[in-house]
C-alpha positions in Angstrom: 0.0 0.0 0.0 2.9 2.4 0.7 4.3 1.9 -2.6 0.8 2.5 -4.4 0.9 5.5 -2.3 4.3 7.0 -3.6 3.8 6.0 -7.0 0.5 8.0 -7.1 1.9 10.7 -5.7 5.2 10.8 -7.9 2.2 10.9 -10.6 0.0 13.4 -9.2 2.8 15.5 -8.7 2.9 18.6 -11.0 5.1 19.4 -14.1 5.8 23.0 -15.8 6.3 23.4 -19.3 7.8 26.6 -21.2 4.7 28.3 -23.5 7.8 29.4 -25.7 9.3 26.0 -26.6 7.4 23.2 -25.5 10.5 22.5 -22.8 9.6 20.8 -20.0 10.7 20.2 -16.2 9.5 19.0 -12.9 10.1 22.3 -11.0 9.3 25.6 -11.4 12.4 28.2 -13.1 12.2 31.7 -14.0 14.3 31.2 -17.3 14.0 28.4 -19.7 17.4 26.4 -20.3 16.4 25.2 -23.8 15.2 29.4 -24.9 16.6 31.1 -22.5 13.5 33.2 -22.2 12.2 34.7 -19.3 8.6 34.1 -17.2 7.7 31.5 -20.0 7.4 28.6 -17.5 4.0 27.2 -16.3 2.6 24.8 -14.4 0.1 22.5 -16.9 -0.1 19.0 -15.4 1.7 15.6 -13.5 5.1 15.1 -14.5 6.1 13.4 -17.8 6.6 9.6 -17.1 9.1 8.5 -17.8 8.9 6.1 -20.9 11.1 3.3 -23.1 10.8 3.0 -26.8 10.7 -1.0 -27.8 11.5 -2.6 -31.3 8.3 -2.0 -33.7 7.6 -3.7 -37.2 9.4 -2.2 -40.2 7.4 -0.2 -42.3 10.1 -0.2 -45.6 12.4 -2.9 -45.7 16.1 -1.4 -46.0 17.4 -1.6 -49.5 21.1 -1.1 -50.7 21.5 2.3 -52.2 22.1 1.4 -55.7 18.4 -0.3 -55.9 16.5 2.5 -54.5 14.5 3.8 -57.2 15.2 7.9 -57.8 13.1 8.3 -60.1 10.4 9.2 -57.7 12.9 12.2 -57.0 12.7 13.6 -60.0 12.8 17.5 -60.0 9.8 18.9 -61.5 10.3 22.8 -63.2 7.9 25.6 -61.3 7.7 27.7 -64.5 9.6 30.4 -63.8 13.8 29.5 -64.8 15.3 31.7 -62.3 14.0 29.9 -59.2 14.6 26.7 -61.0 17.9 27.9 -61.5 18.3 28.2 -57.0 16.3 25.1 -56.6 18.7 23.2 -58.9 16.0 22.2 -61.6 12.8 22.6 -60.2 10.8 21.2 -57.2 11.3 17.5 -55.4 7.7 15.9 -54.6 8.0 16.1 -51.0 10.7 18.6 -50.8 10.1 21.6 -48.3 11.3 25.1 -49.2 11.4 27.6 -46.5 11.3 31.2 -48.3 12.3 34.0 -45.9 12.9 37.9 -46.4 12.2 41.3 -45.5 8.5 42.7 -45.7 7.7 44.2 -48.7 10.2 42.7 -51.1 7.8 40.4 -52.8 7.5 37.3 -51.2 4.0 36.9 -51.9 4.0 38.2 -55.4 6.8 35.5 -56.3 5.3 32.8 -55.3 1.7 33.7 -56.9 3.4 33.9 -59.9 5.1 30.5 -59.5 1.6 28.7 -57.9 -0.3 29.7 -61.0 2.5 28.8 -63.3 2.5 25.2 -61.7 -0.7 24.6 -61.9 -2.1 21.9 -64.3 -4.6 19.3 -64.8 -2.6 16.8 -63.3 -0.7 19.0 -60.6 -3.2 21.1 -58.7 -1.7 24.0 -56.4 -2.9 25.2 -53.3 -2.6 28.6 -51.7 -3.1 29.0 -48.1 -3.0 32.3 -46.6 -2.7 33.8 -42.9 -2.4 37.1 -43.8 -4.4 38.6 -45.9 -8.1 37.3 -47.4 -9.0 35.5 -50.2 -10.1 38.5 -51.7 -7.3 40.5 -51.4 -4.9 38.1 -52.6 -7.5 37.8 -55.9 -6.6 41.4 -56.2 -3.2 40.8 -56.1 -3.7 37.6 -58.9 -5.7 40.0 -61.5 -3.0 42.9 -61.5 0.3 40.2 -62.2 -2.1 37.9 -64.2 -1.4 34.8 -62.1 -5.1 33.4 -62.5 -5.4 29.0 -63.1 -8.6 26.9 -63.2 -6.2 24.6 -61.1 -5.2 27.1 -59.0 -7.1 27.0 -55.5 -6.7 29.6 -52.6 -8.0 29.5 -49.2 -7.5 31.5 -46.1 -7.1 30.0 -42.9 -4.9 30.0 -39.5 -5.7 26.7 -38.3 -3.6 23.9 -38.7 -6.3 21.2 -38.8 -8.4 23.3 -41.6 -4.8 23.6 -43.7 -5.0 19.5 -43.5 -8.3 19.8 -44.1 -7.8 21.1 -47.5 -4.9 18.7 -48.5 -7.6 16.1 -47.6 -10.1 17.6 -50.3 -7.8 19.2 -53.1 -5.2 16.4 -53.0 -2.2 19.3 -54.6 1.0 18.3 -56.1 1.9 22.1 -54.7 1.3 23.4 -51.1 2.0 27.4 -50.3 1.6 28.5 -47.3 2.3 32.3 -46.1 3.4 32.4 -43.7 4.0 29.5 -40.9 4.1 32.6 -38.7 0.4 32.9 -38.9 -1.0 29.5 -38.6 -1.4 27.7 -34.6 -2.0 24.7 -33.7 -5.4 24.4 -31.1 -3.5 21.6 -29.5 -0.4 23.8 -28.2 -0.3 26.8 -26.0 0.7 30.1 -27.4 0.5 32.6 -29.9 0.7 32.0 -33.4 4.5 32.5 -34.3 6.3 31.4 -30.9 8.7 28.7 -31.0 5.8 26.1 -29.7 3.5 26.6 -32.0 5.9 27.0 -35.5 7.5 23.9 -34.7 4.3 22.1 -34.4 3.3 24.0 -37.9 6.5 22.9 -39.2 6.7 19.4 -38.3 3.0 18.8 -39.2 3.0 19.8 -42.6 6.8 18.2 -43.0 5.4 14.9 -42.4 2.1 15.7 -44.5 4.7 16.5 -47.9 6.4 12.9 -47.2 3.6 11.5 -47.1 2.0 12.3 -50.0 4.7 13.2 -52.2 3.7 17.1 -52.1 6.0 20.0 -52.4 5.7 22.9 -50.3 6.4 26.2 -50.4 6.9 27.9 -46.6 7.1 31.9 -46.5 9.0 32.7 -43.0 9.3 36.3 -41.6 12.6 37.7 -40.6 13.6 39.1 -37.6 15.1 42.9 -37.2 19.0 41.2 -37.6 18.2 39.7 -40.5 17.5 36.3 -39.1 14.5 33.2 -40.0 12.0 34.1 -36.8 11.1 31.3 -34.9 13.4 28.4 -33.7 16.7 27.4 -35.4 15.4 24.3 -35.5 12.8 25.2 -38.4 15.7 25.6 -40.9 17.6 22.6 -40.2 13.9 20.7 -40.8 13.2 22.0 -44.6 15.0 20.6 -47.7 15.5 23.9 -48.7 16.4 27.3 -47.1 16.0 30.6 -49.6 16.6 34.2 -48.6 14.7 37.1 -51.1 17.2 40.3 -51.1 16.7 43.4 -52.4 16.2 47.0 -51.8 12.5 48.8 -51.6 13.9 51.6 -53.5 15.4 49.6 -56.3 13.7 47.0 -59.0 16.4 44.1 -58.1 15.7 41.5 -56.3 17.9 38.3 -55.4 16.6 34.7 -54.4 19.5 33.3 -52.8 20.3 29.2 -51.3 21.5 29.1 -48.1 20.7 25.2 -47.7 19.6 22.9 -50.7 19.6 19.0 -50.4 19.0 19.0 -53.9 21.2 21.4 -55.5 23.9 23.6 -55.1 23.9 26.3 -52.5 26.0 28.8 -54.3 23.4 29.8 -56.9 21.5 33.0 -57.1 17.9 34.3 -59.1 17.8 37.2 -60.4 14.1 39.0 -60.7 12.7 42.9 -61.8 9.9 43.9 -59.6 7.5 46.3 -61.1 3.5 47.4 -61.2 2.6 44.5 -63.3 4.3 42.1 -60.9 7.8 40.1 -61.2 10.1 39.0 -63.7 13.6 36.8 -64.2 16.0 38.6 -65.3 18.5 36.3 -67.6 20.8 39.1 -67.7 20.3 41.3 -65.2 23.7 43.4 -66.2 22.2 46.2 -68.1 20.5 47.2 -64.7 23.8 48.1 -63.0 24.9 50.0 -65.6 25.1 53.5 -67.4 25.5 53.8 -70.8 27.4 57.1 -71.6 28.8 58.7 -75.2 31.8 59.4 -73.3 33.5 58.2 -69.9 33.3 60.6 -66.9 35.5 61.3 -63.9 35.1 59.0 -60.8 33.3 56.1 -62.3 35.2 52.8 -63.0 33.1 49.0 -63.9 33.7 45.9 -62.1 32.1 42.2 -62.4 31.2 41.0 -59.4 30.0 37.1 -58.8 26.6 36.4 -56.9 26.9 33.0 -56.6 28.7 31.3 -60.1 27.0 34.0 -61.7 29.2 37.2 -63.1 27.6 40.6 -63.0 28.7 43.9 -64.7 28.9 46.5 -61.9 29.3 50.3 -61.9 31.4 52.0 -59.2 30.6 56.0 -59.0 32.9 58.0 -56.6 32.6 61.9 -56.3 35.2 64.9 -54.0 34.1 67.9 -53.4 35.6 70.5 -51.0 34.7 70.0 -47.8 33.0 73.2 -45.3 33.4 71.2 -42.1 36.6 70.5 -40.5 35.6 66.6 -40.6 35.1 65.6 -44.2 32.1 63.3 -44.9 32.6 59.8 -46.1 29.4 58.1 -47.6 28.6 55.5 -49.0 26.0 53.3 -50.9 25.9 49.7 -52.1 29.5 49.6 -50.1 31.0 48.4 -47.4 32.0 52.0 -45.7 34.8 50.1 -43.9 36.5 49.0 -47.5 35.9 52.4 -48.9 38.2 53.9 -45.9 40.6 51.5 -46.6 40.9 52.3 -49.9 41.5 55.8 -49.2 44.3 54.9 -47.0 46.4 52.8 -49.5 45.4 55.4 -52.3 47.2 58.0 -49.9 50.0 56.0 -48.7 51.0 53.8 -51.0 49.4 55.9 -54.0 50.5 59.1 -53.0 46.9 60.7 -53.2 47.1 63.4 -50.5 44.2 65.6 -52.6 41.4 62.8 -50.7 41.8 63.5 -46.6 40.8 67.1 -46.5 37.6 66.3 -49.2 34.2 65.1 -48.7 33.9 61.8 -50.4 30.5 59.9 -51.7 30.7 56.6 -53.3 28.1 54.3 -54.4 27.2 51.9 -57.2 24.8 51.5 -59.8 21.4 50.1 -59.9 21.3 49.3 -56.3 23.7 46.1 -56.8 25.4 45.8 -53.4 28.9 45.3 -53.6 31.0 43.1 -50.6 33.4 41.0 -52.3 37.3 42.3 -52.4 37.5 41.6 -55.8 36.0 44.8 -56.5 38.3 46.8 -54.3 40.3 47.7 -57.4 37.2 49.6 -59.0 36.7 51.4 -55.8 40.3 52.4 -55.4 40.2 53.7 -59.3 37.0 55.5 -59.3 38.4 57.5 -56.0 41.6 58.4 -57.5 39.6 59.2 -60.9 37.2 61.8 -59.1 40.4 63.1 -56.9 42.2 63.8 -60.5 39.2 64.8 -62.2 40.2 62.2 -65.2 38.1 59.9 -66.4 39.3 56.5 -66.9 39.7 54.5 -70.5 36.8 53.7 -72.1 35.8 50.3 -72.5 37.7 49.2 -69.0 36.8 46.8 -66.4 39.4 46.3 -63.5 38.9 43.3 -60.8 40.8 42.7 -58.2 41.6 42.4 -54.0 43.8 45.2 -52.9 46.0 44.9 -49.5 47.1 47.3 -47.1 50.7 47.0 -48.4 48.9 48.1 -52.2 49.7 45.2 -53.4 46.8 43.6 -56.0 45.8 39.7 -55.1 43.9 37.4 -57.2 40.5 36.6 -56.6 38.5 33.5 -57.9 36.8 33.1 -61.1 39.0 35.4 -63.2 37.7 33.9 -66.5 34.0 33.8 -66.3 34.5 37.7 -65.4 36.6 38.3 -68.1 34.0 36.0 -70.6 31.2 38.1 -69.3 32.9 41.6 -69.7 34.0 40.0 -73.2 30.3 39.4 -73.9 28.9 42.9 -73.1 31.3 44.4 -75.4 34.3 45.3 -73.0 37.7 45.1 -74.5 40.2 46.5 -71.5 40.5 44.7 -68.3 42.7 45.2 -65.4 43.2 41.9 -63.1 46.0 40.5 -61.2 49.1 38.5 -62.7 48.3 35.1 -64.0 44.6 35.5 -65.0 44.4 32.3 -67.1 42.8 31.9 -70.7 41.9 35.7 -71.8 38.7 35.8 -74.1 39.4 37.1 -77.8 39.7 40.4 -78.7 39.9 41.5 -75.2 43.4 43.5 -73.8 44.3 42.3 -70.7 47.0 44.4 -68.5 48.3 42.5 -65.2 49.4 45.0 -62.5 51.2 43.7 -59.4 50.0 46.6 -57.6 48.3 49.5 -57.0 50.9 52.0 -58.7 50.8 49.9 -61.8 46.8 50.3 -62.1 47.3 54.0 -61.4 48.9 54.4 -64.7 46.2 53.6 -66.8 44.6 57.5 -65.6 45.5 60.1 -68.5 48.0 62.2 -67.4 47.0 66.3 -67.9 49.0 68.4 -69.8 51.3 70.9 -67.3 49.4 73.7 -68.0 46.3 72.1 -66.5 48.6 70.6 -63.5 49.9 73.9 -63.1 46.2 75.2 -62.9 45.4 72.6 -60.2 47.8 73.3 -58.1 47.1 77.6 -58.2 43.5 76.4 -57.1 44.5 74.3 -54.1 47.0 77.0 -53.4 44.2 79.7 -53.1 41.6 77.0 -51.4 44.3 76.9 -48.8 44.8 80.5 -48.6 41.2 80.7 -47.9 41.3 78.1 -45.1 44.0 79.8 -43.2 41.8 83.4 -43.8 38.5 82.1 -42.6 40.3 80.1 -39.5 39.3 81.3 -36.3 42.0 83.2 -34.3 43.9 81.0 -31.9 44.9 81.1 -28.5 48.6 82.3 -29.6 47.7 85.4 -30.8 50.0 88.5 -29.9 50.0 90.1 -26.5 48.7 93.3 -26.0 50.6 95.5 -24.5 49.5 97.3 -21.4 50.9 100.8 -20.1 52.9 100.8 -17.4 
């Protein structure tokens, strides 16, 4: 009887679980271990028992690898190339792609466009939404044309009406936006804490393998930059894909950060307008400006998003500056490579026209530039605006620049060089050994910076001459408008 009476007890006894998580514990704590968040443990219930796991019957027999059929795998295209291009050919049945960006950049439009496009007889889509209404999203179909007889939307928050509807459509495609806004009635929380996303998650996860369904996940990002909700979520999905891009500009990027399928260094390229979104096969032309004749301070680049080259336009502009601490901005940059630049241009370049001048750089198209192999555009473009002398026309320089000047290689040399050859480029400026040179393109290999400074015209002396009077008299009229200092003369007093 006195055991009974303990092992009741031990059952009766109460257990707290975190609302955040799902973590539980058999005493109360003010922080959760597993999310470290605070005042998220409750009391809900006895104490977990605790349980063993014995030997079930085998659903699939274990095959060797080499008689597992694949063809069941088979990547199936979602109608628009440049997110088959990320995806590595087109979508799994029963692959999960998590789709995450800032608001605004066109999540939703994107994948309207691709739901409608999939769509067919025998490959129904359906489009759940938790944000918005049926109707509005109908709106949203009519303007970008993304309307399909095997298209079906519904809106709903609940995760047993979202199984619902696989139940009665039966789709080859699931979208759901977002797995923010849909809760499970079975777990405590809001819709969008870690709980309730993982139950989301995990539901429709095992709903895809099941039925051989691909599914499209939107996921909201948090103020960092960062997939909200639990790291977990992305190490779940097949498929992780960021959407970049500036409000401001048209550009936008779909870039692989995980793919089970594919590679992960790949990138879309898409044009958001009024009429909805676009691929972009060669999205070059946006980053740059087409000019008659070259001007001062601007110098082209190709950068590489992903395996993919892109023609770039670096813009730099001095002026003289009216505060005694210069202003240095910048945009599509880095600010910190920009300084650095100025400070081999002035050291090792002898540039000394650039530290008592306000400086604005910024690129093209709102491309954003981070790699060091376009450190040798900045560091031209500067010393092109400083000179007032535009560079060569027809010139494209890539490369890494160190703080010693020196010019390192960078990778993929000759795919720049092909695409530059392609857009109708015929100078380059790269680092020694640049491998196979496409024809009719000059290549010139400086070792450092001083060598790619001589590709600037040099002025006539009568215009050097000129320079130097002006900086003379700008200086002159520093030195008058300078505030007296404390070492003025004494006055003399009279005895």
């Amino acid at each position: 009887m006195a055991a009974r009476t303990s092992r009741s007890s031990a059952k009766d006894r109460p257990s707290y679980r975190c609302t955040e998580c799902g973590w539980t514990t058999a005493k109360w704590l003010g922080r959760c271990p597993e999310c470290q968040a605070w005042g998220t443990v409750e009391e809900f219930g006895g104490a977990p028992a605790v349980r063993t796991t014995a030997p079930g019957r085998v659903t699939t027999a274990a095959l060797p690898i080499a008689q597992v059929d694949g063809r069941q795998a088979t990547a199936r295209g979602t109608g628009v190339p440049e997110l088959d291009r990320v995806l590595g050919g087109g979508l799994v049945p029963g692959a999960v792609v998590l789709l995450a960006g800032e608001p605004g950049v066109g999540k939703s439009t994107l994948l309207l466009d691709v739901a409608a496009k999939a769509a067919s007889e025998e490959h129904r889509t359906l489009y759940v939404t938790g944000e918005e209404s049926a109707s509005q999203v109908r709106l949203r179909a009519d303007r970008i044309g993304a309307l399909s007889e095997h298209l079906y939307l519904a809106a709903e928050t609940d995760l047993s009406a979202v199984l619902g509807h696989l139940d009665s459509v039966k789709p080859s495609l699931l979208i759901l936006d977002s797995v923010q806004t849909v809760a499970s009635p079975e777990i405590d929380g809001a819709p969008g804490g870690m709980a309730q996303v993982r139950e989301v998650a995990g539901a429709l996860i095992r709903a895809s393998k099941e039925r051989g369904m691909a599914t499209l996940l939107v996921g909201h990002v948090t103020k960092d930059g960062a997939i909200a909700g639990p790291r977990l979520l992305e190490h779940l999905v097949d498929v992780v894909l960021h959407f970049e891009g500036d409000r401001h500009a048209r550009l936008r990027l779909v870039r692989g950060v995980k793919n089970r399928y594919g590679a992960t260094d790949e990138v879309g390229c898409f044009e958001l307008h009024d009429e909805g979104i676009t691929g972009l096969a060669d999205p070059s032309g946006l980053f740059l400006t087409r000019r008659a004749e070259p001007v001062p301070g601007t110098c082209l680049t190709v950068t590489l998003e992903g395996r993919r080259p892109l023609v770039a336009e670096v813009q730099a502009l001095t002026v003289d500056s009216q505060i005694p601490s210069p202003r240095r901005t910048t945009s599509g940059l880095e600010t910190s490579r920009v300084s650095m630049m100025l400070a081999v241009l002035e050291q090792r370049g002898r540039i000394s026209a650039l530290g008592k001048r306000d400086i604005y750089s910024a690129t093209v198209g709102g491309v954003k530039l981070s790699e060091p192999a376009a450190d040798l555009a900045i560091a031209l473009a500067l010393a092109s605006a400083a000179s007032d002398t535009p560079l060569p026309k027809n010139l494209v320089a890539i490369g890494e620049v160190g703080l010693a000047g020196e010019v390192r290689r960078v990778t993929g040399v000759q795919r720049r060089l092909a695409e530059a050859a392609r857009l109708g480029f015929t100078h380059a400026l790269v680092p020694a050994d640049p491998g196979k040179v496409p024809s009719g393109m000059k290549v010139l290999e400086v070792s450092d910076i001083g060598d790619a400074l001589r590709v600037l015209p040099k002025r006539p002396r009568r215009e050097q001459g000129r320079e130097a009077n002006r900086e003379a008299n700008r200086e002159a009229n520093r030195e008058a408008n300078r505030e007296p200092g404390r070492e003025a003369s004494p006055r003399t007093t009279p005895e």
